[in-house]
DRENFIRO-434271 format. One record per residue (C-alpha): x, y, z; residue in three letters. Coordinates in pm, whole numbers, always signed. Example, Ala and Ser with C-alpha at 12.3 -4.5 7.8 and 13.67 -1.06 7.14 Angstrom:
<site X="+1230" Y="-450" Z="+780" resn="ala"/>
<site X="+1367" Y="-106" Z="+714" resn="ser"/>
***
This chain:
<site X="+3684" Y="-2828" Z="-1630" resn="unk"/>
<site X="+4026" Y="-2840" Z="-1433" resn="unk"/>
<site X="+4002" Y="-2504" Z="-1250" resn="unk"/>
<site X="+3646" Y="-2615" Z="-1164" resn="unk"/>
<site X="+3766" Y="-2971" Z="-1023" resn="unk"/>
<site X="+4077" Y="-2793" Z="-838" resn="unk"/>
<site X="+3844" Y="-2539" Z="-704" resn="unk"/>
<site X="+3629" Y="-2801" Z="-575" resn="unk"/>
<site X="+3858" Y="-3064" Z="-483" resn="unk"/>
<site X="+3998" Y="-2759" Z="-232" resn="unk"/>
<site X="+3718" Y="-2628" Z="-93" resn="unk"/>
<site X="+3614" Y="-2991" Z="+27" resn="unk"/>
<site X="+3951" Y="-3025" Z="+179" resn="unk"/>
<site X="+3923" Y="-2697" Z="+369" resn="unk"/>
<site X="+3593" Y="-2764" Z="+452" resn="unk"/>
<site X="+3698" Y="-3117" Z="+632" resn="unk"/>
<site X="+4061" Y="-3015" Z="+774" resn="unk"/>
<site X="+3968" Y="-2770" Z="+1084" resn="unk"/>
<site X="+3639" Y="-2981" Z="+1165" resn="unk"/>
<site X="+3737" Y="-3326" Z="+1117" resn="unk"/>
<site X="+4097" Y="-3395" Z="+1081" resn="unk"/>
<site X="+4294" Y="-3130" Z="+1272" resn="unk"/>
<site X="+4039" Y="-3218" Z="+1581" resn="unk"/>
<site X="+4136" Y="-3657" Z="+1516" resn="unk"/>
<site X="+4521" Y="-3526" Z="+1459" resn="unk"/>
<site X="+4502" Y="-3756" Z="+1149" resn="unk"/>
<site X="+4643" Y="-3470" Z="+903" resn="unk"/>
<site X="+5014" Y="-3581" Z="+807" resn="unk"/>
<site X="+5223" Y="-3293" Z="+642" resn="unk"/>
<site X="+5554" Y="-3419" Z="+494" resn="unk"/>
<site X="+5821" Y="-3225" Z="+292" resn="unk"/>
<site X="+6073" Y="-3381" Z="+68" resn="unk"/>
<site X="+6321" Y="-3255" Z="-241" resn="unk"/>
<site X="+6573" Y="-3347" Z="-451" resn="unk"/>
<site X="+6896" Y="-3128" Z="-541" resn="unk"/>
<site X="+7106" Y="-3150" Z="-854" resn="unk"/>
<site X="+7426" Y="-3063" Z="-984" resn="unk"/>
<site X="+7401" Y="-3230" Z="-1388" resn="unk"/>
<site X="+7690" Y="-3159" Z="-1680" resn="unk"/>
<site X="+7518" Y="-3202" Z="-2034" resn="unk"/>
<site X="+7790" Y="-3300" Z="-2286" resn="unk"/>
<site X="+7683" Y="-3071" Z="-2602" resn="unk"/>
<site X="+7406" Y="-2931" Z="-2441" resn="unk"/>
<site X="+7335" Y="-2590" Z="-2498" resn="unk"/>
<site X="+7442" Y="-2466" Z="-2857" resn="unk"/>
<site X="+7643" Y="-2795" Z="-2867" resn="unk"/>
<site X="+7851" Y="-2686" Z="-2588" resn="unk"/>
<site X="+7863" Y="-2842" Z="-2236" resn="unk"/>
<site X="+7596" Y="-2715" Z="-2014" resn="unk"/>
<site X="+7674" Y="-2700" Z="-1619" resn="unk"/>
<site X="+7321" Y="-2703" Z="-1477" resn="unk"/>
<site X="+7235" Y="-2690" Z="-1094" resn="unk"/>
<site X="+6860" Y="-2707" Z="-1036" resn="unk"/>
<site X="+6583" Y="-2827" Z="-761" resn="unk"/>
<site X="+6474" Y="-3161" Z="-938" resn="unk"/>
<site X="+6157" Y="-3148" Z="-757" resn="unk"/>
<site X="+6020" Y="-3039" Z="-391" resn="unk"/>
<site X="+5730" Y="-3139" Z="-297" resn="unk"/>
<site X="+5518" Y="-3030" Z="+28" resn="unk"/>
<site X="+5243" Y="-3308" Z="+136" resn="unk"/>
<site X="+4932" Y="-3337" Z="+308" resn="unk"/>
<site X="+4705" Y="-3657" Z="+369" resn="unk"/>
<site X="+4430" Y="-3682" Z="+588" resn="unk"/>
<site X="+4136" Y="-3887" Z="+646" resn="unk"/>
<site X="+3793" Y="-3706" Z="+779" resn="unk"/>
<site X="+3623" Y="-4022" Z="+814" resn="unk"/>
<site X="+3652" Y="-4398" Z="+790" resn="unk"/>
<site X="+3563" Y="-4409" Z="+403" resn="unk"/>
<site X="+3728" Y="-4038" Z="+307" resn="unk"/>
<site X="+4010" Y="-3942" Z="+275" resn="unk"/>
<site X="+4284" Y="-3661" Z="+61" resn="unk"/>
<site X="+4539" Y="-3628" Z="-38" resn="unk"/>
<site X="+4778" Y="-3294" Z="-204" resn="unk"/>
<site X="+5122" Y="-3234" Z="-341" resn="unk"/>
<site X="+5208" Y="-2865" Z="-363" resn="unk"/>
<site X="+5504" Y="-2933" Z="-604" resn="unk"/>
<site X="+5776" Y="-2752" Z="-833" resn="unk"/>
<site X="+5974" Y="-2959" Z="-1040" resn="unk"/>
<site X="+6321" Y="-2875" Z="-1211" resn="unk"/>
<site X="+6335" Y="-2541" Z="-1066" resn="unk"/>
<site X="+6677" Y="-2382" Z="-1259" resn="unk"/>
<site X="+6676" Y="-2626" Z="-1562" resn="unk"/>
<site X="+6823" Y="-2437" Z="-1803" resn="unk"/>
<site X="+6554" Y="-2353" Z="-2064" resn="unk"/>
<site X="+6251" Y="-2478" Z="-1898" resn="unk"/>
<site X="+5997" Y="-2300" Z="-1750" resn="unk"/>
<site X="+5626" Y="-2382" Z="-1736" resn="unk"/>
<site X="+5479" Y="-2233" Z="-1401" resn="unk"/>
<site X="+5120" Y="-2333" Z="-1496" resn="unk"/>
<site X="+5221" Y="-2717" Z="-1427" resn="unk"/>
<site X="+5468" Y="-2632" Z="-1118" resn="unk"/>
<site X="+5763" Y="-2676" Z="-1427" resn="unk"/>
<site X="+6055" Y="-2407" Z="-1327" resn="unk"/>
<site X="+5972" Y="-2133" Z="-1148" resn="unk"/>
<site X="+5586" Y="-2209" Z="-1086" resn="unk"/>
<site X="+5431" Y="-2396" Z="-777" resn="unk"/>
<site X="+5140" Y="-2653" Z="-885" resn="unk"/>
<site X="+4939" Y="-2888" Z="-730" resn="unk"/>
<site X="+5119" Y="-3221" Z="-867" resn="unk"/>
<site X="+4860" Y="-3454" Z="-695" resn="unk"/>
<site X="+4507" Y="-3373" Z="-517" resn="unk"/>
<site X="+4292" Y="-3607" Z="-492" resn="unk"/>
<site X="+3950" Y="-3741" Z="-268" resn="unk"/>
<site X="+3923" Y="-4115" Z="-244" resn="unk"/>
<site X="+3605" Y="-4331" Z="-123" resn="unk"/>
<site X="+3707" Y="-4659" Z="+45" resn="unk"/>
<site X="+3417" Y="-4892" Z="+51" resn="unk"/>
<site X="+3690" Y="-5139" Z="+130" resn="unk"/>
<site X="+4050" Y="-5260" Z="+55" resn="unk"/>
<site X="+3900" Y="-5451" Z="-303" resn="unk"/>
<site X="+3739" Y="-5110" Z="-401" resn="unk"/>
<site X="+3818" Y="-4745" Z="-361" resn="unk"/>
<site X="+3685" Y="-4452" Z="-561" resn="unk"/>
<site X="+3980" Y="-4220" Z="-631" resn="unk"/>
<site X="+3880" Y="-3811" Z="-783" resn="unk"/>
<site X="+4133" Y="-3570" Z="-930" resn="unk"/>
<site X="+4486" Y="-3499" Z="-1046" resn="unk"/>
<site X="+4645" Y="-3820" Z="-1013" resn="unk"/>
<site X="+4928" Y="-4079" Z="-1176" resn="unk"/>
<site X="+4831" Y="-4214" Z="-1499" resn="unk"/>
<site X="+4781" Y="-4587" Z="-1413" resn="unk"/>
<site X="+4962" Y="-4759" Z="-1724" resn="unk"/>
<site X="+5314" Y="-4822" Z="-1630" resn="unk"/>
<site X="+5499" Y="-4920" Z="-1314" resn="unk"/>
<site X="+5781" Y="-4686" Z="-1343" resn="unk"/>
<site X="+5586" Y="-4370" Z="-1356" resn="unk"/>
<site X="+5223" Y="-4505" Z="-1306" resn="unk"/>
<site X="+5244" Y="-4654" Z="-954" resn="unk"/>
<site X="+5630" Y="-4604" Z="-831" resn="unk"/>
<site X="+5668" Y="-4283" Z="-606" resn="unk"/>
<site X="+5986" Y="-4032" Z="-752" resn="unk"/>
<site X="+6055" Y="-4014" Z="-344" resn="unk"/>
<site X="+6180" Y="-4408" Z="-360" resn="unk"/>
<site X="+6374" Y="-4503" Z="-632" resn="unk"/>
<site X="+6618" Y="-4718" Z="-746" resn="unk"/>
<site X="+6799" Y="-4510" Z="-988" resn="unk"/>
<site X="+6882" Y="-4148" Z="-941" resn="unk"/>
<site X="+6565" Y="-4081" Z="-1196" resn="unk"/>
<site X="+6292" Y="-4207" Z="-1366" resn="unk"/>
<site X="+6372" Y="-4388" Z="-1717" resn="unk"/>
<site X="+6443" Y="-4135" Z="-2011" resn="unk"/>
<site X="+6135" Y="-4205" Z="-2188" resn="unk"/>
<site X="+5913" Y="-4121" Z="-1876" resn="unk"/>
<site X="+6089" Y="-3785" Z="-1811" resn="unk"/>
<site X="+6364" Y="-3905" Z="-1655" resn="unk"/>
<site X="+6737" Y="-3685" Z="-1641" resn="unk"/>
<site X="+6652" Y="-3484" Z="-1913" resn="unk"/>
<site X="+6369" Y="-3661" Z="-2110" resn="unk"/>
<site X="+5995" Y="-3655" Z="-2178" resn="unk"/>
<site X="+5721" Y="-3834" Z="-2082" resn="unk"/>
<site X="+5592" Y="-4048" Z="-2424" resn="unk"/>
<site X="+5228" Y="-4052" Z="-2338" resn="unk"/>
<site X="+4963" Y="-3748" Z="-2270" resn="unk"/>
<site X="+5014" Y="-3607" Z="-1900" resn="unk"/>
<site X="+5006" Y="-3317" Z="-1653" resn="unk"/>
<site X="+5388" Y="-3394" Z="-1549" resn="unk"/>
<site X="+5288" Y="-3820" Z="-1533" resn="unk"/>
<site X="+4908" Y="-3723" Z="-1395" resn="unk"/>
<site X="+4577" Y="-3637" Z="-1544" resn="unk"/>
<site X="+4275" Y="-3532" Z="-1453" resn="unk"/>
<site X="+3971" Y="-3766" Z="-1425" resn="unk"/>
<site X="+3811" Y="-4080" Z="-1185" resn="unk"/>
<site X="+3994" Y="-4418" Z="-1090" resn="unk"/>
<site X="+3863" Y="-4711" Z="-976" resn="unk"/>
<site X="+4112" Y="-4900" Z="-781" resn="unk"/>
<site X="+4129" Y="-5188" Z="-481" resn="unk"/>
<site X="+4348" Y="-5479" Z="-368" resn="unk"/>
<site X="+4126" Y="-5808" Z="-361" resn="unk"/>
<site X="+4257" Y="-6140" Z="-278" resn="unk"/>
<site X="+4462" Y="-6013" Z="-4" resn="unk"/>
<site X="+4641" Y="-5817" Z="-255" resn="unk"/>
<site X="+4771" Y="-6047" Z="-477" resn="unk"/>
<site X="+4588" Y="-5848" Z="-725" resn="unk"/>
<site X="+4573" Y="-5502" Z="-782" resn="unk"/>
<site X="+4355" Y="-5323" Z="-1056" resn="unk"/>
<site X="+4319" Y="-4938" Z="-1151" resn="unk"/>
<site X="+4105" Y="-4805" Z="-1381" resn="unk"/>
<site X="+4110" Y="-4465" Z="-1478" resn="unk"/>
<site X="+3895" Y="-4207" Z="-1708" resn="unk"/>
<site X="+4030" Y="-3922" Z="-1758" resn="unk"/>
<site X="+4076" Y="-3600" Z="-2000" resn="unk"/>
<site X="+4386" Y="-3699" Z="-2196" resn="unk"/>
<site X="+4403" Y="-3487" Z="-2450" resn="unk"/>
<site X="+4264" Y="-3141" Z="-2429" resn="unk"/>
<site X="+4416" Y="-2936" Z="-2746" resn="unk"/>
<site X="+4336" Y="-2925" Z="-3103" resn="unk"/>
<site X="+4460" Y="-3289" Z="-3109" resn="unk"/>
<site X="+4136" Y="-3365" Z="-2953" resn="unk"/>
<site X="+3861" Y="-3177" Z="-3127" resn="unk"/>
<site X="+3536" Y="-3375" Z="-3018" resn="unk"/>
<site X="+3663" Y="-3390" Z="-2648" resn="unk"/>
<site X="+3685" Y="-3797" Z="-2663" resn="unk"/>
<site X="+3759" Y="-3922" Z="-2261" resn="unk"/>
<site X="+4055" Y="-4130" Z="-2193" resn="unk"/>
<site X="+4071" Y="-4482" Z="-2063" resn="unk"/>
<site X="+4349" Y="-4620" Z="-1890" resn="unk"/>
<site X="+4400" Y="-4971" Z="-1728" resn="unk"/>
<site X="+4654" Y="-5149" Z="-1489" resn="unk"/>
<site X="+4611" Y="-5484" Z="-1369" resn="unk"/>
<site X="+4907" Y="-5638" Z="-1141" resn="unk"/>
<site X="+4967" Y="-5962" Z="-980" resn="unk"/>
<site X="+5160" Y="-5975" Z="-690" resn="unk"/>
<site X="+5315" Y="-6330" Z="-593" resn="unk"/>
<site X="+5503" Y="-6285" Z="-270" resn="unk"/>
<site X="+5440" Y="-5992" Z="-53" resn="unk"/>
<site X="+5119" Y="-5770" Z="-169" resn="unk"/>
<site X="+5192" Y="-5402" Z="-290" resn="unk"/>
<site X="+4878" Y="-5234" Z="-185" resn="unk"/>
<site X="+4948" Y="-4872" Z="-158" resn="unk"/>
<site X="+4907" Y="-4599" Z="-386" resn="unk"/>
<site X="+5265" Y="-4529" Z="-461" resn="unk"/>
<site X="+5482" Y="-4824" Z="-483" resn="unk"/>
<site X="+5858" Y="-4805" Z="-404" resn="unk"/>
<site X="+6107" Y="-4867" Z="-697" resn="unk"/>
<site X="+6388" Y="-5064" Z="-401" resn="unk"/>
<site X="+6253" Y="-5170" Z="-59" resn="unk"/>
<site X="+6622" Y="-5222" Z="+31" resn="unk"/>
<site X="+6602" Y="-5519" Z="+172" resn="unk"/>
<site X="+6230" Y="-5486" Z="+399" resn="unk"/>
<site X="+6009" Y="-5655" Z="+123" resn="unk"/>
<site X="+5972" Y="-5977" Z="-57" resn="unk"/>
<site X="+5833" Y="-5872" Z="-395" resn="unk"/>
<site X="+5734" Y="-6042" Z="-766" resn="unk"/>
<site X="+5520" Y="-5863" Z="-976" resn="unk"/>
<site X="+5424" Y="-5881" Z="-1322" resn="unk"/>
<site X="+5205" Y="-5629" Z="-1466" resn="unk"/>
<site X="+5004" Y="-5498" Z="-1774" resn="unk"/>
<site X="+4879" Y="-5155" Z="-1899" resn="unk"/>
<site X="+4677" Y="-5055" Z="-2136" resn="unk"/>
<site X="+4634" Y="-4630" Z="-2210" resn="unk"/>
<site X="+4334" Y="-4532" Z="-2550" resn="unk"/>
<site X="+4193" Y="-4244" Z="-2635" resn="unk"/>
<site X="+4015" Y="-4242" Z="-2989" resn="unk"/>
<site X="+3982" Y="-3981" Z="-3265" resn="unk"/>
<site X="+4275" Y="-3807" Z="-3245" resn="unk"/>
<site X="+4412" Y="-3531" Z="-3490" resn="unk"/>
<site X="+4825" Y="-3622" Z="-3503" resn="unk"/>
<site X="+5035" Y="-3515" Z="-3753" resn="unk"/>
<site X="+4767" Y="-3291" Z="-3934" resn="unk"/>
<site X="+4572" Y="-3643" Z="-3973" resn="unk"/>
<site X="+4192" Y="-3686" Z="-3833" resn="unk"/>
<site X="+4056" Y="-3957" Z="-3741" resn="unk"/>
<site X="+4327" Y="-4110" Z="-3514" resn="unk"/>
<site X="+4337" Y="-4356" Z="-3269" resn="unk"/>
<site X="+4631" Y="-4353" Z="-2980" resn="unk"/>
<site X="+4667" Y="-4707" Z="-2797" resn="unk"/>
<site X="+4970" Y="-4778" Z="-2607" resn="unk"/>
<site X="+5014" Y="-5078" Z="-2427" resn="unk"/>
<site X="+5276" Y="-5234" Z="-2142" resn="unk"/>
<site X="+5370" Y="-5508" Z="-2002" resn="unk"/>
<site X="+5724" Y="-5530" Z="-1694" resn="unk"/>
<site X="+5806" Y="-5753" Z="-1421" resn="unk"/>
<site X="+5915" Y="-5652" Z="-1072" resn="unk"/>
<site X="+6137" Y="-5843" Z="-840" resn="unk"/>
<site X="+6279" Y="-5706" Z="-448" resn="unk"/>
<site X="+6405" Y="-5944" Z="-248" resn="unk"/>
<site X="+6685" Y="-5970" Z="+48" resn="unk"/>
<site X="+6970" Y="-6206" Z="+20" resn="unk"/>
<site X="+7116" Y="-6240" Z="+411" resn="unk"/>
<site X="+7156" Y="-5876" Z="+478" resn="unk"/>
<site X="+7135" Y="-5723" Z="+95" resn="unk"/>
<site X="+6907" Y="-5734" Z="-113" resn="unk"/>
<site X="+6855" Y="-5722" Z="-492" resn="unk"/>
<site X="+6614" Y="-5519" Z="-674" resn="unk"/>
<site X="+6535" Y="-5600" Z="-1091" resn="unk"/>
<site X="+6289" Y="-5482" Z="-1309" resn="unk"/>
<site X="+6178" Y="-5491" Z="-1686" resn="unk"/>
<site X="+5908" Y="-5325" Z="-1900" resn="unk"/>
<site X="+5825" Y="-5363" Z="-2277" resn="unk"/>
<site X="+5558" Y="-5047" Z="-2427" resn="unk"/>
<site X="+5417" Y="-5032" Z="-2770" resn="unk"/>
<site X="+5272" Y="-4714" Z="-2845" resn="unk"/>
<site X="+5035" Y="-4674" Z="-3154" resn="unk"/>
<site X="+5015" Y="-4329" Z="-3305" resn="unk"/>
<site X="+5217" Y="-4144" Z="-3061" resn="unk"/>
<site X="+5056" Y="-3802" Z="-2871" resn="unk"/>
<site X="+5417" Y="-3664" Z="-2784" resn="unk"/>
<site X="+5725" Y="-3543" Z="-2918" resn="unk"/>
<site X="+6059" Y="-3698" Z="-2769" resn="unk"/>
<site X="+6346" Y="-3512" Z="-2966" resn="unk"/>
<site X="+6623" Y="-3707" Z="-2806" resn="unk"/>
<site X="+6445" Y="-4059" Z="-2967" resn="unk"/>
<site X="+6318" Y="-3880" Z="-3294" resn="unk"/>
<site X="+5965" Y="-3988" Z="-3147" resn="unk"/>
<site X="+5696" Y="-3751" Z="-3298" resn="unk"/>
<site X="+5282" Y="-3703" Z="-3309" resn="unk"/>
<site X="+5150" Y="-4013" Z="-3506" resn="unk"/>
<site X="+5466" Y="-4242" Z="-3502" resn="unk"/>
<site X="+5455" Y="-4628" Z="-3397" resn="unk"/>
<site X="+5695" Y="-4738" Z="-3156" resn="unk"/>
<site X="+5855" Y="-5012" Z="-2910" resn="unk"/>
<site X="+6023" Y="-4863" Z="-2575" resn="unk"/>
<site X="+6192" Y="-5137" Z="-2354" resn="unk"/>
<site X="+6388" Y="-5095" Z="-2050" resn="unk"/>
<site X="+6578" Y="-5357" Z="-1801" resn="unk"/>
<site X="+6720" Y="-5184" Z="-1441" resn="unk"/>
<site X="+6863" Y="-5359" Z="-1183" resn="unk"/>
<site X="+7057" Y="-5289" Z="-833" resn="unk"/>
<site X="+7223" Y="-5448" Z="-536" resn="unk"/>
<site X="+7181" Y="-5329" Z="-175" resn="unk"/>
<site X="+7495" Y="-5355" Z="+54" resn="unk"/>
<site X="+7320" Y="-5388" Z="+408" resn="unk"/>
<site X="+7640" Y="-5391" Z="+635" resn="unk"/>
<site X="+7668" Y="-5034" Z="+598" resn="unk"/>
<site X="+8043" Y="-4822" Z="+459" resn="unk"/>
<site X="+8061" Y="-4516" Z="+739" resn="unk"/>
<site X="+7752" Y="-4419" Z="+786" resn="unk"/>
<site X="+7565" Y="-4514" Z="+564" resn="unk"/>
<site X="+7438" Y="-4809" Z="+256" resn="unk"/>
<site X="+7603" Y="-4859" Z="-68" resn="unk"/>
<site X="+7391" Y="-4972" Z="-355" resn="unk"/>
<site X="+7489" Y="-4949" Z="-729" resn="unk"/>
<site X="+7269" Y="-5010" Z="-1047" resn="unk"/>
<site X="+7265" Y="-4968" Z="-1387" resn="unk"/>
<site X="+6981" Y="-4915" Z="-1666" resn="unk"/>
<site X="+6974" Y="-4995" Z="-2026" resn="unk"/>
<site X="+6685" Y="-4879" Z="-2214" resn="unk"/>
<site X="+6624" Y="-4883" Z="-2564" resn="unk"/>
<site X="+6356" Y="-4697" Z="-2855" resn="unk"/>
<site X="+6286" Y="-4804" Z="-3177" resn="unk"/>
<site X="+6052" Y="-4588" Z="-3364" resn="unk"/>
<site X="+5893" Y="-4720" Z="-3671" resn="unk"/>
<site X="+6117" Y="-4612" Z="-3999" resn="unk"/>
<site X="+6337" Y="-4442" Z="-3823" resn="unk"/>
<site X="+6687" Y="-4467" Z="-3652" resn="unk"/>
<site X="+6669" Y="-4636" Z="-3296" resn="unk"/>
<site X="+6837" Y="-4480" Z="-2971" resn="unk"/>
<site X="+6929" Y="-4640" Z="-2681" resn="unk"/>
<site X="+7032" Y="-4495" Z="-2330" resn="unk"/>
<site X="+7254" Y="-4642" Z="-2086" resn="unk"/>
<site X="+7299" Y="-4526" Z="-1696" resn="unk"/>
<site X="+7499" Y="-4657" Z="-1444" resn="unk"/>
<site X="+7506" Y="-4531" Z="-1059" resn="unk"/>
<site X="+7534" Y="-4534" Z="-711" resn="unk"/>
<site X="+7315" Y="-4477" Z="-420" resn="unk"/>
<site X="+7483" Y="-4364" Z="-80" resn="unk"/>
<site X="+7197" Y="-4428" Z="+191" resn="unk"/>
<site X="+7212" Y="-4211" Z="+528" resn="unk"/>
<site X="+6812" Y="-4286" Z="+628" resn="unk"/>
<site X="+6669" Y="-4478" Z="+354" resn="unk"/>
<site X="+6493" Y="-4312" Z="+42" resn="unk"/>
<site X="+6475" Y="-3997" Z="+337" resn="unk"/>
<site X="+6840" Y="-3899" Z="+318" resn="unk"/>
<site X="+7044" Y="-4014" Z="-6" resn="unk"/>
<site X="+7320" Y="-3946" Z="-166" resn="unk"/>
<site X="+7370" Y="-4034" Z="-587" resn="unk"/>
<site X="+7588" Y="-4022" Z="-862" resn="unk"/>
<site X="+7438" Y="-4103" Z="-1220" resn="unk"/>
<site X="+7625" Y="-4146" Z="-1557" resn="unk"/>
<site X="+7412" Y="-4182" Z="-1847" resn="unk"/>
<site X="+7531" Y="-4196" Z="-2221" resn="unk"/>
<site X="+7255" Y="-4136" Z="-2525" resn="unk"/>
<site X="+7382" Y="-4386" Z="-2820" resn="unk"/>
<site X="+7198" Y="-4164" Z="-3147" resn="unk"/>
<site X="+7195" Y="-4374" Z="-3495" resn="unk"/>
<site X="+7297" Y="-4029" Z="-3636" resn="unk"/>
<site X="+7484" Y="-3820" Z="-3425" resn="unk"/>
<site X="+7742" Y="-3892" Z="-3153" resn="unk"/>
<site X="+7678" Y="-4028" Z="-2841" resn="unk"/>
<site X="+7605" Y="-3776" Z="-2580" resn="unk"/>
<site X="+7696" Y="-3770" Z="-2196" resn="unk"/>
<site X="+7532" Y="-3692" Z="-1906" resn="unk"/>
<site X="+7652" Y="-3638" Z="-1539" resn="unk"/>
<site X="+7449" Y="-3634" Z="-1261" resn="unk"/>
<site X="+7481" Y="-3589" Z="-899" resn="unk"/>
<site X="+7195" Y="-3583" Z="-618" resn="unk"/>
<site X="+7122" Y="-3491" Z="-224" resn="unk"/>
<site X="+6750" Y="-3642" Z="-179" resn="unk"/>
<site X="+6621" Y="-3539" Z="+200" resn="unk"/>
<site X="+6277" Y="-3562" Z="+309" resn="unk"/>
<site X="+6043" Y="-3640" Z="+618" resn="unk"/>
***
């Protein structure tokens, strides 16, 4: 089913490129990547791992044939050099993937028909914010941030499936709805479909795109608070049948300029239900119950230091997993801004606090440049 969708999903787009979009010059290509220099404390063998990689490059194209349809592609490779990692078959290491491709429908701004490999529509951090615009130097630990994993069923943070989605009320509210394939292994033997659902109100300036930023830096007057929900029924986990997986979220977002800075804060609470992933680092495995929470916050500096914007931020973030130990990660950083989220500079310290091991560093430093 997903080499049939991807074969489709491209031969539309090649179809509609030379005779509609090239000809109305409404194809946009973009490029963008992410550089890394990271030092693991006891991280390979329990020794200190040096690790330089590509965190993720991604080439884009968006067009739109007609007034109601339009694409949209990533051609992606993510962590390219991680030590130890190396899944080309989802653009993971050395492999180049299709990260995103999608067709929407726009009937109109309150509802849009959205087809393919797309984010998974439950949480704000990796369900609607873009990895180009951040406010820290990576996404949270538990959504395969630094050097974490994702807690719920993905394709690197997508899946595969339909999404209904629109902005009524001016965009004060957003909604996504999304079925999808979810889980496709033995964990899944009767095929059961996937149903994820996002609901956000927006109090002061509407977020209607796609991809949300995670700062505006200053440009946006933003309070959001949010809820997820992400099920998918009759599940085998843990060598147990019969198992239902229902995680639900609910955060808070809040971007707003003070004179010429700005402050950014956000806050998200997820309860997962028999668990579909494995998260060494938290002890989180198949068929466990368990409570993420994470609070991130950050202060823009708009008179600018030399060239360019200071803003520093920290994260706390915290896992409990049902009879077990709880771990908690703490980052704090700095973003050095030459051209916004298109030319950045950042520096990253995160410490892992384990119930039963000692805490464990990590160093990270960053060169994000795009266009």
């Amino acid at each position: 089913m997903k080499r049939q969708l991807t074969l489709i999903l491209i031969a539309v787009i090649g179809f509609s490129i030379p005779r509609n979009v090239a000809a109305q010059n409404k194809l946009d290509i973009g490029f963008w990547s992410q550089a890394w220099y990271q030092h693991v404390e006891n991280g390979k063998n329990n020794n200190p791992l040096n690790d330089f990689m590509v965190r993720r490059a991604y080439l884009s194209l968006k067009g739109q044939p007609t007034d109601y349809l339009g694409f949209f592609a990533h051609i992606a490779v993510d962590r390219l050099g991680q030590d130890g990692l190396d899944n080309p078959s989802l653009g993971l290491g050395s492999g180049l993937a299709f990260r995103d491709l999608w067709i929407t429908l726009s009937l109109n701004e309150s509802f849009k028909i959205q087809a393919g490999r797309m984010y998974v529509p439950l949480t704000r951090n990796y369900g609607t914010t873009s990895t180009k615009a951040m406010l820290t130097t990576d996404l949270s630990f538990m959504q395969g941030g630094i050097r974490g994993g994702i807690f719920y069923t993905s394709k690197v943070g997508r899946d595969d499936g339909v999404t209904l989605w629109g902005n009524p009320f001016n965009g004060r509210l957003q909604y996504r709805m999304m079925v999808s394939e979810g889980m496709e292994d033995s964990s899944n033997p009767n095929d059961q479909l996937r149903f994820v659902g996002r609901v956000v109100v927006n109090l002061l300036e509407p977020e209607k795109e796609w991809f949300n930023q995670g700062t505006y830096l200053g440009k946006k007057k933003v309070l959001s608070f949010g809820a997820g929900i992400d099920k998918q029924n009759n599940l085998t986990l843990n060598n147990l049948t019969g198992q239902d997986n229902t995680t639900w979220t609910v955060d808070g977002f809040f971007d707003h300029p003070i004179a010429k800075d700005a402050v950014t804060i956000e806050s998200a609470y997820i309860h997962i239900q028999n668990s579909t992933q494995t998260n060494t680092f938290a002890k989180l495995a198949p068929g466990d119950n368990a409570g993420l929470f994470y609070l991130q916050a950050g202060y823009y500096f708009g008179d600018p230091l030399g060239k360019g914007n200071l803003q520093p931020y920290f994260r706390y973030e915290n896992v409990s997993v049902e009879q077990k130990n709880e771990t908690s990660f703490l980052s704090g950083g700095i973003n050095y801004y030459l051209k916004g989220h298109n030319a950045k500079f950042s520096l990253d310290y995160t410490v892992i606090n384990h119930s039963e091991i000692d805490d464990q560093s990590m160093f990270t430093l960053q060169l994000a440049v795009g266009i």
